[in-house]
C-alpha positions, 0 to 999 in steps of 0.5 A, a space after each residue: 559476548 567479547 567480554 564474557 568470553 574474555 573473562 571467562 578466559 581469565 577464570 579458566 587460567 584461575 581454576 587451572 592455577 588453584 587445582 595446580 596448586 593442589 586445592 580446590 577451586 570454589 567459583 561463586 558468581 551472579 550469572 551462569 555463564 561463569 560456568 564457561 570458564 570454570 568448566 574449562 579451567 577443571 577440564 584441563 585436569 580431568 579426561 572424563 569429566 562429570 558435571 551434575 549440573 543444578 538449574 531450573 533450565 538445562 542452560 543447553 541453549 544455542 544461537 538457534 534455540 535461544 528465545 533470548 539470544 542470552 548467553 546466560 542461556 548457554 553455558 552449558 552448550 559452549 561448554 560441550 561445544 555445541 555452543 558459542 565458540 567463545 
């Protein structure tokens, strides 16, 4: 968790920096949990963001839902503050 936290924290000061610069931040990964850190990066640019969240799952788990325990789970809860307080 520290480390995705951490990383996550890194892609947000990225996504912040190429809206800044006026483009558009396209972030690709192999897990969701990178949700996190794009989610934050574009929220410091948006008062009312809209998401249109695509899954298979609501990834809208927290530490009490989650069969899993996964933080590939949550990104969407941490990301409403529901989650992890990464």
């Amino acid at each position: 968790l520290d480390l995705i936290a951490e990383k996550n924290a890194l892609l947000a000061e990225k996504v912040d920096e190429v809206i800044q610069s006026g483009s558009f931040p396209l972030v690709l990964g192999g897990d969701h949990s990178i949700a996190i850190g794009t989610l934050a990066g574009v929220a410091k640019h948006y008062k009312n963001l809209g998401v249109i969240w695509y899954d298979a799952h609501g990834d809208l788990n927290t530490v009490e839902t989650s069969p899993s325990g996964n933080i590939h789970g949550m990104p969407l809860a941490v990301s409403l503050g529901i989650g992890h307080s990464l």
